[in-house]
N, C-alpha and C positions, 0 to 999 in steps of 0.2 A: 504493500500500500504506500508507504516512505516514496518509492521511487516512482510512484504516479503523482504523486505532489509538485506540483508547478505554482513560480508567480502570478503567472495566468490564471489560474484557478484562483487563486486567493483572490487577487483583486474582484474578477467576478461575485465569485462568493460573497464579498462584504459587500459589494455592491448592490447586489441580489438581496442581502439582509436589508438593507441603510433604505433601499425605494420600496421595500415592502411592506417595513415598518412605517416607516414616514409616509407613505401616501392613504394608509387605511387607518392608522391608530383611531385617527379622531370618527371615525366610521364606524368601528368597536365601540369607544367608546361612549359615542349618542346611541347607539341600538342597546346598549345594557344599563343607561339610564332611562332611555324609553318605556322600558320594560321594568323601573322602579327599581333596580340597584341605585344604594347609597353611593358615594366617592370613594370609600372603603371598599364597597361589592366592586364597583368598577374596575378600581386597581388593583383587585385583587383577580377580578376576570380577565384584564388585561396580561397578569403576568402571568398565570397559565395556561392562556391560548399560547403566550409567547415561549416559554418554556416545553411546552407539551410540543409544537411544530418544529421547536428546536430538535428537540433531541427523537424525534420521528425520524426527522430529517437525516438526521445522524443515522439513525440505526436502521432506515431501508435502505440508501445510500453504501450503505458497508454490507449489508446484507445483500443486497442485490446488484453492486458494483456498476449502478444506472443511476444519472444525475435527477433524483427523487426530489424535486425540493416542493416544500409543506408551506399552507400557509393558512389561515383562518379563515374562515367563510363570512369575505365583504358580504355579497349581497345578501347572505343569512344576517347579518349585523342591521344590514338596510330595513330586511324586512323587519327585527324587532324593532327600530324605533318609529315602522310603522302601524305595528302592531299595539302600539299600548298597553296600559298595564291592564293587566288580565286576572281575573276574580283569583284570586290568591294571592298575587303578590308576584315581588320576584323570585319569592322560593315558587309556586306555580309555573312561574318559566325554566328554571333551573329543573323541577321537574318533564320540564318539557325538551332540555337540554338534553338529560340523561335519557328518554324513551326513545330522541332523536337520534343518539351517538348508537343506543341499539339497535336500531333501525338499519345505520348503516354498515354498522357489523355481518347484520343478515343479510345485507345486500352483496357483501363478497363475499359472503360464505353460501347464501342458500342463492344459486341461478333463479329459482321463481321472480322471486322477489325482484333482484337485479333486471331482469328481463321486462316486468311489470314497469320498472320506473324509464326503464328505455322506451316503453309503449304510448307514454302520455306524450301525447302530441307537441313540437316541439313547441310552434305557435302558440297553445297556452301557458305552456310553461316560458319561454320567454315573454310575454305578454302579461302574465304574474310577475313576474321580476321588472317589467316597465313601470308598471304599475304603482309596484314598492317602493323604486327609484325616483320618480316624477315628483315626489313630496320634496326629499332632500336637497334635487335638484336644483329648485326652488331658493333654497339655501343663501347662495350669493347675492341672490335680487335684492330678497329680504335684509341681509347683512346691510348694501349699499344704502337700502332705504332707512334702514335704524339710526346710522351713517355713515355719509359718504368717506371721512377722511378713517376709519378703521376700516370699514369694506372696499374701497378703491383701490389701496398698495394689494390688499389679496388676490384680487380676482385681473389688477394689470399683473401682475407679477407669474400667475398663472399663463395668464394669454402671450407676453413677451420672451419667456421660459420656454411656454409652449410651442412658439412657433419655430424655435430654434431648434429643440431637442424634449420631444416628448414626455422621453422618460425622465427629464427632471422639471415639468410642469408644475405637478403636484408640490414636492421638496420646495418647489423655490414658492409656491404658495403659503407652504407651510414658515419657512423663512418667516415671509411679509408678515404674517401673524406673530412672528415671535417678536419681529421688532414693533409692530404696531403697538403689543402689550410691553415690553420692556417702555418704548418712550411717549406711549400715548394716551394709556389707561392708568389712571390714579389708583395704584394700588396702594392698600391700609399695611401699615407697619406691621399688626398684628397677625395680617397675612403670608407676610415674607418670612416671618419667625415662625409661623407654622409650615410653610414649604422648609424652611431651614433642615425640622424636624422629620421629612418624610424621606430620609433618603436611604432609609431598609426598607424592603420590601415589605409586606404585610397581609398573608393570608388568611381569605375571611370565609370560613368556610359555612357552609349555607344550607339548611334542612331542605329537602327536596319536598314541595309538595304535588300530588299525582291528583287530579282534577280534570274535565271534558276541554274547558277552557283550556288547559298549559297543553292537551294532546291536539284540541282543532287547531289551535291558534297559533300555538307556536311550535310542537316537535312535526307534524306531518308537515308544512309551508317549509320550514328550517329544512327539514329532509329534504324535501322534492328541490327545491333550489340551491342547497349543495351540490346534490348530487349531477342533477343537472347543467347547472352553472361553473362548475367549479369541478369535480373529480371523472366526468366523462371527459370535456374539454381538458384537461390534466392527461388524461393518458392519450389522447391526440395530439397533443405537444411534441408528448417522449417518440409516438409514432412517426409523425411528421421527419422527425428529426432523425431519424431511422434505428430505433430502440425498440424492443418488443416486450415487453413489459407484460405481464399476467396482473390484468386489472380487479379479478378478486381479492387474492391474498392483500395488494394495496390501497384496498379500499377499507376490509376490513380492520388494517391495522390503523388507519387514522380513526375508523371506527370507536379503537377503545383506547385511545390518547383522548377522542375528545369525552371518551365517559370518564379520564384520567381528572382532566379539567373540569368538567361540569360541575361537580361541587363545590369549587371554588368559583365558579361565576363565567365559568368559560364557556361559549356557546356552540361553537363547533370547530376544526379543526378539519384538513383537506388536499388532498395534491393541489397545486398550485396553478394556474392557468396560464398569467401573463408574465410571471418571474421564472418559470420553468420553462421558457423559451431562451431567456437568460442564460441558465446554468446548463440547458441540454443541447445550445445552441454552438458553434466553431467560436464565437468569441472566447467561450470558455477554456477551449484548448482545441486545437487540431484534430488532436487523438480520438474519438470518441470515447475509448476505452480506460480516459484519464480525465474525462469531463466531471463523475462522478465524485470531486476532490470540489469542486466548486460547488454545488449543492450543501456537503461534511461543513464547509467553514461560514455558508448561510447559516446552516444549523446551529452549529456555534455560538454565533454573533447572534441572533434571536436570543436565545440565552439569556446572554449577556443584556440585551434589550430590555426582558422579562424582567432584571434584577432591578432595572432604572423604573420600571412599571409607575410605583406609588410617586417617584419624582417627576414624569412626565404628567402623572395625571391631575395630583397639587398645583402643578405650575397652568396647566391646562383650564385648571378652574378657575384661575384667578383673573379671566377675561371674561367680557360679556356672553352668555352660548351662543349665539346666535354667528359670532364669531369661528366659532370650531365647527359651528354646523357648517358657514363656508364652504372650508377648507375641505370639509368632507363631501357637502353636494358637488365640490370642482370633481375629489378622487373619482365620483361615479358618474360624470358625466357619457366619459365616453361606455361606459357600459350599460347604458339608458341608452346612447345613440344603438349599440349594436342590438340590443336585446328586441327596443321598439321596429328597426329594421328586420331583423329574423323573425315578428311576431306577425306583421304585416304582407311580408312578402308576399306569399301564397293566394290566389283569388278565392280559391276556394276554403280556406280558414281563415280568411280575410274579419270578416262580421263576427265571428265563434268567439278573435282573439281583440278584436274593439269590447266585447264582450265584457270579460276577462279582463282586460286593463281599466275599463271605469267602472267596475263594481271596486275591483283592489283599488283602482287611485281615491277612490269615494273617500276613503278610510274609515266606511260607515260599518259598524260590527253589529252582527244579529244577533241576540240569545249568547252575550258574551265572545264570540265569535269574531276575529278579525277578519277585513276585507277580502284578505289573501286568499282565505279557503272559501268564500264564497261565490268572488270571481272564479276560481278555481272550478269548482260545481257548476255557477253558472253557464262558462263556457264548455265546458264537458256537454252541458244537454244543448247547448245552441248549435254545438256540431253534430250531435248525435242524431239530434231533430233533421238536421240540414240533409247528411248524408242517409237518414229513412227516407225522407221526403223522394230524394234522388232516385232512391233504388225503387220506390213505389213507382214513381214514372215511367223507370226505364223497363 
């Protein structure tokens, strides 16, 4: 292993960690206060989503000698802080965390299951995640309008970042936040000596409670758009990229990293999508067969991110939200753009996935119930409907 280690790799590697962390934290972070974790719950969920991806990452990685890199489920985070708080609590989502991580356990392990979540039409399920998205997206408008001179350096900072080099749009958003709050926002003395104080980590560990609410609302929605969104796309990557990878076994193990996490507040855990292009990509190294070294020191570095958790998230609170929601509707922009384009595309589930997307963007919850799963339903019978109607004709 020693002698497949390269410069190469490592720069990738932190690299792969630094725009994974930085461009979704503050995306976690709203989806697990959405959901009614404390500042405590959050940073405590933050840093074993961070931790558990890490050391995943680490150990299929070595295990498998394929550049595996891990990362938390953005658009599962999106959807909780679309979801709201849900008849229990955050311990009822945290219950709903853990039904979800089993879920996807069974999905590497037992084919039915797995088979079943590949069947759902992809249109609704992206069109579910538009949906989700569309709120957050929102985000920067709002920022500017609250005001202009903290929301303006965000969202030019993003656009000028962006136009140069993509992949540090977000980072250099995240930037423009960090100095808005360091020389813009009057923070209280009292505040600074209690960041002073947060700079251990601090695990908060959380009774699970099991309720209809935490299973509609949030483990089956959290499911379907992991998996969807984030671990089929994940082994398309490694494929692409000419890897062959057995997408059971690594499905299942992110499976029970994120039931590792879940009781501490972590929501799911995941092959990675758009940073696993990164690490599985030539930039990494030449070799294919030494890329796998760039994923290990991602890993790593997560870790190490995890341990800063309670200090990113203190420092975080100490600005207006509406601020961090920014930074986070800029991260998921472009995953609104593609999700709404793959929902749309097709004429024939065209209406099925309009459906679907403004029951979920409503964010109006039935009987306890979030959007997600209603559109979710809804759109199921407007295709079901469409394509009987078809076959009665023909």
């Amino acid at each position: 292993m020693l002698r497949d280690f390269s410069l190469q790799s490592l720069f990738m590697g932190l690299l792969t960690a630094f725009v994974g962390f930085a461009s979704s934290f503050a995306v976690v972070l709203h989806g697990l206060t959405g959901v009614g974790a404390t500042e405590a719950q959050a940073a405590s969920g933050l840093m074993a989503l961070s931790i558990s991806m890490g050391v995943c990452a680490i150990v299929l990685s070595i295990a498998t000698r394929l550049p595996v890199s891990i990362a938390w489920s953005t658009p599962g985070a999106a959807l909780l802080a679309s979801s709201g708080i849900v008849v229990g609590g955050f311990n009822a989502a945290v219950g709903g965390f853990l039904v979800c991580a089993v879920l996807i356990v069974m999905a590497g392990l037992w084919k039915p299951l797995g088979r079943m979540v590949a069947a759902i039409p992809a249109a609704l399920a992206n069109a579910m995640l538009a949906g989700v998205l569309i709120g957050l997206c929102f985000a920067p408008v709002k920022a500017i309008a609250f005001n202009p001179f903290f929301g303006l350096p965000i969202v030019l900072a993003f656009i000028v970042v962006g136009s140069i080099n993509r992949l540090f749009a977000v980072p250099a958003a995240l930037a423009a936040f960090v100095l808005v709050l360091v020389f813009g926002v009057d923070i209280p003395a009292d505040a600074l000596a209690k960041l002073s104080g947060t700079l251990l980590p601090q695990a908060e560990l959380v009774s699970p409670v099991f309720n209809i609410a935490g299973l509609v609302s949030i483990a089956l929605p959290l499911f379907i758009v992991t998996m969807a969104s984030q671990n089929i796309p994940g082994i398309a990557v490694l494929q692409v990229n000419g890897f062959e990878p057995r997408p059971g076994p690594l499905f299942a193990v992110t499976g029970v990293f994120s039931l590792l996490s879940a009781p501490f507040g972590g929501h799911a855990v995941n092959l990675a999508a758009i940073t696993a292009a990164m690490c599985a990509g030539s930039d990494a190294h030449p070799d294919p067969a030494r890329r796998y070294w760039s994923a290990i020191v991602a890993g790593v570095t997560y870790v190490v991110f995890g341990l800063l958790a309670a200090t990113v998230t203190a420092f975080v609170s100490l600005a207006p939200p509406i601020l961090i929601q920014a930074v986070a509707g800029l991260a998921l922009i472009a995953a609104f753009a593609g999700s709404s384009m793959a929902a749309f595309k097709e004429p024939d589930t065209r209406e099925a996935a309009a459906v679907t997307f403004l029951v979920t963007a409503s964010g109006v919850s039935f009987a306890g119930i979030s959007g997600a799963f209603w559109g979710l339903l809804a759109g199921g019978l407007m295709l079901g409907l469409a394509r009987l109607t078809r076959r009665l004709k023909g």
